[in-house]
N, C-alpha and C positions, 0 to 999 in steps of 0.2 A: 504494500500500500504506500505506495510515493507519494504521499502529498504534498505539492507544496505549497506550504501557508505565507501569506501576503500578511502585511501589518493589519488589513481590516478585520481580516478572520481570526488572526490573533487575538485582536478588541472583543470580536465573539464572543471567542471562547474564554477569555479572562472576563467577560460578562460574566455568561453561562456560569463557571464556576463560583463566581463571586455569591449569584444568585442563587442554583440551584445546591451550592458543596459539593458538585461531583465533576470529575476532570476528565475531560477528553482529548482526543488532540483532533478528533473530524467533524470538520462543520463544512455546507456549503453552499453555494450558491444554486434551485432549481426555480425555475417558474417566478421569480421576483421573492421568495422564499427564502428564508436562510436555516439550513439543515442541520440537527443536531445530530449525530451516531451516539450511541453508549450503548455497552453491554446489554443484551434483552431485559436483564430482571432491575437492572435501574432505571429504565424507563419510565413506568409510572413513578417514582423518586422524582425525576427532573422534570417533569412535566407539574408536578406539584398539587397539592387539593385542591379539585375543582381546576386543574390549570392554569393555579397561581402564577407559578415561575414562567411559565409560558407569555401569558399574558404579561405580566414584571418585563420581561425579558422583550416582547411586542412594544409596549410605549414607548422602551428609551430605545431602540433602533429604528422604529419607526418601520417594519418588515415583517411580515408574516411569519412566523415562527412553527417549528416543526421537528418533535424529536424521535428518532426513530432507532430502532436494535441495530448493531453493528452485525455486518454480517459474519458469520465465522467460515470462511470460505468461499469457495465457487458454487455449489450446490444451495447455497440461500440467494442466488443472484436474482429468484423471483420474487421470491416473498422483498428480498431487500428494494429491484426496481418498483414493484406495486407498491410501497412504503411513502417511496419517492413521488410517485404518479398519480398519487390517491389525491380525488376521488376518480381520475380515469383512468379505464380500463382495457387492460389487452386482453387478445383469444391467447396466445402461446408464445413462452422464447424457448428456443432450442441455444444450446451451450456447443458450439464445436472447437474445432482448433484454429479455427480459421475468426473466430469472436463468438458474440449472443449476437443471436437474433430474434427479433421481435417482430411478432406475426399482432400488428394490431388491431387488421380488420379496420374497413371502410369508415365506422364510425368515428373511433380514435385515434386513426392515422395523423389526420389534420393539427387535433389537438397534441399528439404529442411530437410533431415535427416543426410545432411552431409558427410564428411571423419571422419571416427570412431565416429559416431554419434553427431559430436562437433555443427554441427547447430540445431539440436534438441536438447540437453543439455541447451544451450542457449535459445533457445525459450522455455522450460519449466522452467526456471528460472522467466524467464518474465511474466511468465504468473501465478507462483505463488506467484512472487512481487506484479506484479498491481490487481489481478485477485482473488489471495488466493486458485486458483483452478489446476489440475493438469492438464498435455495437452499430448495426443495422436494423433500421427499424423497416416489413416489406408489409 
């Protein structure tokens, strides 16, 4: 997982932790969103009661806020893109050697390839951060 983090993301996540006490090093940019990762079962922790911390964490950035499980592998690469993508929805990705691929079907296509491609930009970013592998959405 190569990320590399820029000074704003930094600001993120010394937010994040400030707010919620729990540390991560993955935050990022989807959909005008800014992305928390953490371990599955700290999740609701950092999301907070009622979605305190979340919320906290939405006013002073001024950005949609979103925490979601780190994935532990290649094999979470759906549950982790659906995480990202939520509330839209794919039919299937297939994982080869060659990247994922993303079968979205007519409806979602549109939605998750974006205005000038910027949502898929983005999620191929992410997927060859966490992933190392390249991403096709058909």
């Amino acid at each position: 997982m190569g990320n590399t983090i820029n000074m704003q993301d930094m600001r993120y996540l010394n937010l994040f932790e400030r707010i919620t006490r729990i540390s991560t090093r993955f935050c990022f940019k989807y959909n005008e969103a800014i992305i928390f990762c953490v371990p599955q079962q700290l999740v609701s922790r950092s999301i907070g009661e009622g979605g305190r911390n979340v919320k906290e964490i939405r006013s002073i950035i001024g950005k949609k806020v979103k925490v979601i499980p780190n994935p532990q592998g290649i094999l979470e690469v759906k549950e982790f893109i659906s995480n990202i993508i939520s509330p839209i929805k794919f039919k299937d990705l297939e994982i080869k050697d060659e990247g994922i691929i993303i079968n979205a079907g007519s409806q979602s296509k549109a939605a998750l390839i974006g205005r000038n491609k910027r949502r898929l930009f983005e999620l191929q970013k992410i997927s060859k951060d966490f992933f190392g592998k390249e991403l096709r959405i058909i």
